[in-house]
N, C-alpha and C positions, 0 to 999 in steps of 0.2 A: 208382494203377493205371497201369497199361501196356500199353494195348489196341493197341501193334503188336506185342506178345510172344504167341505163342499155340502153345506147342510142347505145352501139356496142352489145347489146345480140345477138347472134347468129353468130358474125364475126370470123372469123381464122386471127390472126393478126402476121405476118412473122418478129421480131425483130434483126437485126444481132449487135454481141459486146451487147449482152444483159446481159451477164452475173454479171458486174457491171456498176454503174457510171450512167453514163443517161443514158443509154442503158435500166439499169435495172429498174429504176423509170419509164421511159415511159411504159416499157412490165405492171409494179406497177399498171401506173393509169392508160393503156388499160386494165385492167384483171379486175379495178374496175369498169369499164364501162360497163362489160358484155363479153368483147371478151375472147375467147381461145387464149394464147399469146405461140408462140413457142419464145424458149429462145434460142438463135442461136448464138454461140461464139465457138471459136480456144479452148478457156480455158474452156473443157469437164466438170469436178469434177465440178468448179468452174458454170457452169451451170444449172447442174444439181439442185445444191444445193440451188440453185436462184429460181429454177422453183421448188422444193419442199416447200422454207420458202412460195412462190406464193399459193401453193394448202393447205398449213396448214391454209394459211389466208382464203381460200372457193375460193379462182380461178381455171380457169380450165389450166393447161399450161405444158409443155413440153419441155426437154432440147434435142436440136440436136447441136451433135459439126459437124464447119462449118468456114472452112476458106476459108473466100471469095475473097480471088485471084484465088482462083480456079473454071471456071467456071462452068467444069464438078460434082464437088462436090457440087457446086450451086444448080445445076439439080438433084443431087441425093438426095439432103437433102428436096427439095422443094416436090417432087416425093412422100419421106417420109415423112413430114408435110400433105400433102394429102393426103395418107392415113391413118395416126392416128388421125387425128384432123379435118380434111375436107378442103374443097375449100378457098383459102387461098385466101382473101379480101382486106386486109390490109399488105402494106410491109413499114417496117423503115426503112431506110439506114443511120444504126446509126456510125458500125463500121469504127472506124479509130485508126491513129496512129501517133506519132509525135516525131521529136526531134530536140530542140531547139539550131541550131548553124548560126552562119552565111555564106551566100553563097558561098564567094568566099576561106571557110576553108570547106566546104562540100564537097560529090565524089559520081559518079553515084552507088554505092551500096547504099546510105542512101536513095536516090534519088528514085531508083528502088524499095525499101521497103515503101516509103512512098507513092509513085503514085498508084504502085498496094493493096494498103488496101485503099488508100481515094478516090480515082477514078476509077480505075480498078472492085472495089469491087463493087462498084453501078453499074453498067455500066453491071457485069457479075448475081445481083441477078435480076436487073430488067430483064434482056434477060432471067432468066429462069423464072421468074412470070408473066411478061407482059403478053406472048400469052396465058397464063392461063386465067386471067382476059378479055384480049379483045373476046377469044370464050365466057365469060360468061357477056361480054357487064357490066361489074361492075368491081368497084376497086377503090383503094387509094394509091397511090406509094407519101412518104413522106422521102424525104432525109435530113437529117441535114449536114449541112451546118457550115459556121461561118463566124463574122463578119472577118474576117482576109482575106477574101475576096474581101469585099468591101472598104475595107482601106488600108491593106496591112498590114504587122507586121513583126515588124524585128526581126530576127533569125528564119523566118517561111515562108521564099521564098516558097519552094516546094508544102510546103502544104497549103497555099495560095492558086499558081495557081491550087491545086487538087480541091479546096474547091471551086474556082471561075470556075473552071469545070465542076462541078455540079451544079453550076446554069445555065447554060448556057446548058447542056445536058439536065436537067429538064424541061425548059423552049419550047425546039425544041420538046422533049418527050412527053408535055403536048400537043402540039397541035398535033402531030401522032394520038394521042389517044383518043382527044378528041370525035369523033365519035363513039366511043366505049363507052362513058361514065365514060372514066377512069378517076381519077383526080391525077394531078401529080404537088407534091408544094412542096418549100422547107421551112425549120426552119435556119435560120443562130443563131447561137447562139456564144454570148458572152462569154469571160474568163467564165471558169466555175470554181469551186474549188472542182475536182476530182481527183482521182490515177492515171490519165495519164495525166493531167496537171502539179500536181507534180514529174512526173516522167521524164515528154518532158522538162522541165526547170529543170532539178536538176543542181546544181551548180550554177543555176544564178536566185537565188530566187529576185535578187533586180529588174529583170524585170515584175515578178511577183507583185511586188509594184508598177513596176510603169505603168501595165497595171492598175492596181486598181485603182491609180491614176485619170489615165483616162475617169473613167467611172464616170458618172455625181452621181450617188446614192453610190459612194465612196464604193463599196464594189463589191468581184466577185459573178457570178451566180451562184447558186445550181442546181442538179439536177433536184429538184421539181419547180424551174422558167422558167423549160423549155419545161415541159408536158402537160402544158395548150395546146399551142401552136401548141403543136403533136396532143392531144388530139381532140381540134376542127378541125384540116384540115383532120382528119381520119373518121368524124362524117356525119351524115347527113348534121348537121348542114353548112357544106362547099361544098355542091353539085353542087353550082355552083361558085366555086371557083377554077380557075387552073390557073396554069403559075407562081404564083407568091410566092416573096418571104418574108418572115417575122422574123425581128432582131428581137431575146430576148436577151437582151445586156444591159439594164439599161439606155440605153440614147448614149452608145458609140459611134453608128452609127444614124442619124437621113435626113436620106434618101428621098428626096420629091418624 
């Protein structure tokens, strides 16, 4: 932690799939900023125990299990983020999920498990945190994204179009809102080298090479490459910034 950084003092910051991976680095470097970070993930224990290494370091933060396909659970967990932690500020729409085959060997159950965690799931926290935010005319709704969006990536049709779904629901969202004063941006992020990246490519680690390949700084992104990025679009510092969206990808994508 970094208790002379405090540009989110005073924020409730809403992280969902926070329990590991960049989920858990971004709640990391909002907790060191100053905000109260709920740690919002399916995987309870595993949450938990996120949001206590969080409070051993002097954060302030909170494990709610939360599977956000479910809308209705959305609304109860947010309900209970409000009242232990207060007026929730800041929302990540971190969680996703993924698994690495090709299309036309795929079947609408992988299909149905990967829409409802990477699009489903934004789609059902933002509808229970937005009307909170727009009655308090304040907020940050930050979704990640990926560049597999914007390029496309093979063995990763679905989740693709889920990931190019949220910019595109972002983008219409941020202008709803905008009269509110809400800011609604996304993070596309690059291969990253975490336990669901290893886990959505198991058995075809040679594509994992040769996304690597690809990337101009020859190597994949870490968690901490990609908190900056979350970090500023949550901050003051991005108050007037909405709609739009920003690679951390190493050069992958280079977008004019």
């Amino acid at each position: 932690m970094n208790p002379g950084t405090s540009r989110l003092g005073g924020k409730v910051a809403v992280i969902t799939g926070a329990a590991r991976g960049m989920g858990r680095a971004i709640a990391a470097r909002l907790a060191s900023e100053g905000a109260a970070v709920a740690i919002c993930d399916i995987q309870a224990e595993l949450a938990e125990r996120t949001a206590d290494e969080l409070r051993q370091s002097g954060a302030q933060a909170a494990a709610f299990k939360l599977d956000v396909t479910s809308f209705d659970e959305a609304a109860a967990v947010t309900d209970r983020i409000e009242r232990e932690l207060g007026p929730v500020g800041i929302l990540i729409n971190n969680a996703g999920w993924d698994k690495a085959e090709l299309f036309v060997e795929s079947g609408p159950q992988t299909w149905d498990t990967v829409i409802a965690i990477n699009y489903r799931g934004v789609l059902n926290c933002c509808r229970a945190i937005a009307p909170l935010m727009q009655a308090r005319a304040s907020g940050k709704i930050i979704s990640i994204s990926s560049d597999a969006a914007r390029v496309g990536s093979s063995t990763e049709a679905v989740y693709a179009g889920c990931k190019a779904a949220i910019i595109g629901f972002s983008k219409t969202l941020a202008r709803e809102l905008a009269r509110y004063r809400i800011n609604v941006n996304v993070v596309c992020a690059g291969p990253t080298d975490t336990a669901l990246l290893r886990e959505a490519f198991a058995g075809r680690e040679k594509m994992i090479e040769s996304l690597t390949r690809a990337i101009p700084f020859r190597r994949l992104g870490t968690p901490e490459d990609i908190v900056g990025a979350v970090a500023f679009f949550a901050s003051a510092d991005a108050d007037f910034v909405t709609g739009q969206v920003l690679s951390v990808s190493g050069g992958l994508t280079m977008a004019g």
